[in-house]
N, C-alpha and C positions, 0 to 999 in steps of 0.2 A: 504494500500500500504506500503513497507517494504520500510523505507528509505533507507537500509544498499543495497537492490538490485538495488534500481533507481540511487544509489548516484555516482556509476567508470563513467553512462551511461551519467550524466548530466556535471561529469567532462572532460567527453572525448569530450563532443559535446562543452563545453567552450574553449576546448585548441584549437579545428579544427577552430571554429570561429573567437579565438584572434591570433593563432600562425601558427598554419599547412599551408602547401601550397599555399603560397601567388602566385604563379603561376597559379592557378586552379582559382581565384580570377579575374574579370574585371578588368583591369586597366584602368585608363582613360587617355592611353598615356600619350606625355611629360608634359601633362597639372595639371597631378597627380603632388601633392606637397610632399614633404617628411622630415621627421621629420630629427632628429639625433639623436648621442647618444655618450655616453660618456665614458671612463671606470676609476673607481674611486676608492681612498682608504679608508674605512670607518674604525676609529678605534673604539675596542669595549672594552669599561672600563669593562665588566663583563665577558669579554677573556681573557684575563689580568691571567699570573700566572697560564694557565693548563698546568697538568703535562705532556700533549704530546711537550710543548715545544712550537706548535705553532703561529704563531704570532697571536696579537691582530688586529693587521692593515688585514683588508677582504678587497680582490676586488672586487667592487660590478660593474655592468654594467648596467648602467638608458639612458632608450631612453627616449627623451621628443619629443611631438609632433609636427608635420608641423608648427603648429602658434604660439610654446616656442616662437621662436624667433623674430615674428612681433607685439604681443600683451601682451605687458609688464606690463600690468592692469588685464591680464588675471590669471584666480589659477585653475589647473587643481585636479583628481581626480586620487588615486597612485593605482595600484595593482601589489605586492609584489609574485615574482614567485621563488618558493625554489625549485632547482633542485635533483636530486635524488645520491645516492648511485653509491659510485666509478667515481665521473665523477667531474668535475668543474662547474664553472658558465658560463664559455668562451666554454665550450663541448654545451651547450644546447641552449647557445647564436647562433652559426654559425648553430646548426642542424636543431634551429627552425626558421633561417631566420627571427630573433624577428624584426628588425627595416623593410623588405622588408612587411613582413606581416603583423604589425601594419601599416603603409603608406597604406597599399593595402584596409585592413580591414576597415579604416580611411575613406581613397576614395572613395569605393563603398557602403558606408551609413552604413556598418553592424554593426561597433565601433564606440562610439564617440571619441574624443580626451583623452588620458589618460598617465600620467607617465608610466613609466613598469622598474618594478626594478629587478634585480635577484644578491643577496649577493653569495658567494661565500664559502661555508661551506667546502670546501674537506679538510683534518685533513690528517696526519700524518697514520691513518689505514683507509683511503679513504670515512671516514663520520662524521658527527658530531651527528647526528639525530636529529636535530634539540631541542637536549634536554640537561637537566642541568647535568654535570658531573665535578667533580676535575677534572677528565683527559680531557676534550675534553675544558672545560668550560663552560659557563650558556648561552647558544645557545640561548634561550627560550627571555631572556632580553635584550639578543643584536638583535635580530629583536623585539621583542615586542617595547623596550625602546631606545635602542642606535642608533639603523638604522632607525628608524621612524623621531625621534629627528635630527637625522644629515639630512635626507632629507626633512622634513619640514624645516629646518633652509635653506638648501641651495639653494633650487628651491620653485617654488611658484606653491607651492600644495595648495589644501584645506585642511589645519589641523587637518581633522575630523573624525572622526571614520566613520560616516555616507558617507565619500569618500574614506575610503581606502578598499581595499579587497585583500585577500591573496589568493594563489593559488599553487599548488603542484605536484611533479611527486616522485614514488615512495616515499624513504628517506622525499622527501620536501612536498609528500600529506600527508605522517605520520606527520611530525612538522607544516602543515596547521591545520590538525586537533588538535593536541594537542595544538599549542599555542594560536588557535581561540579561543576554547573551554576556557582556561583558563585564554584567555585575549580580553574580548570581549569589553573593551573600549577601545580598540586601531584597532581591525576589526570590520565592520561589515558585510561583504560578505565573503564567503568561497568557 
């Protein structure tokens, strides 16, 4: 079996389960619980100084689950979603109804409870590609290292490679796969 042909088929069918039409989804009425979410500024020590000028400080947007907030003993499991080419983090945020359809996903048993991260890459010529450049900056280290490190510091994830998983569309399935590939003590799902 050819990994390269199964692999759009197994991403597509993971976006529909975590993200896509939460509407198409059971709901269990007003009894369904629901998470929230935040929108935040992460700065990135390895953005720092590219020559497009842009800033170091990303908006990243993290929804935390129905129970972040009543189970304070609790450490959830992150997966990191990099949006694609010409667009923002806030464009993929409202199109994929990320906090309706995690709640939803959540509800009807399909997802367990999980962080959901998505950083904010759009640059000055509408991408970053999620990779190391003077001009753009070192993409690669500020989710690898800087965006991993500030959301483990701030919310109560599992620290662990063995809980985190990264995920992608266009632009952000090219920088899933390259920075998976070359930083696989910081992912372990792709």
């Amino acid at each position: 079996m050819n990994l390269m042909k199964i692999a759009p088929a197994v991403f597509v069918a993971t976006c529909m389960v975590l993200f896509v039409a939460p509407e198409i989804r059971a709901q269990k009425g007003d009894e369904a619980k629901k998470g929230s979410w935040e929108k935040i500024k992460v700065h990135g020590k390895s953005l720092e100084g590219n020559l497009e000028g842009d800033s170091p400080d990303r908006d990243v947007f993290v929804y935390l689950p129905p129970t972040y907030s009543t189970s304070p003993n609790r450490r959830y499991p992150v997966v990191y979603f990099l949006h694609g080419y010409a667009a923002h983090a806030e464009t993929y945020w409202k199109s994929l109804s990320v906090p309706a359809a995690a709640d939803a996903t959540i509800a009807d048993g399909s997802a367990h409870e999980m962080i959901l991260v998505l950083p904010d890459a759009f640059t000055v010529y509408d991408g970053s590609m999620f990779s190391n450049s003077p001009t753009t900056g070192d993409w690669e280290t500020y989710i690898a290292k800087n965006l991993i490190e500030y959301i483990d510091n701030r919310y109560r994830t599992i620290a662990d490679r063995g809980a985190r998983g990264l995920a992608g569309h266009s632009m952000g399935g090219y920088g899933t796969m390259r920075i998976g590939m070359r930083h696989p003590e910081a992912f372990s799902v792709l």
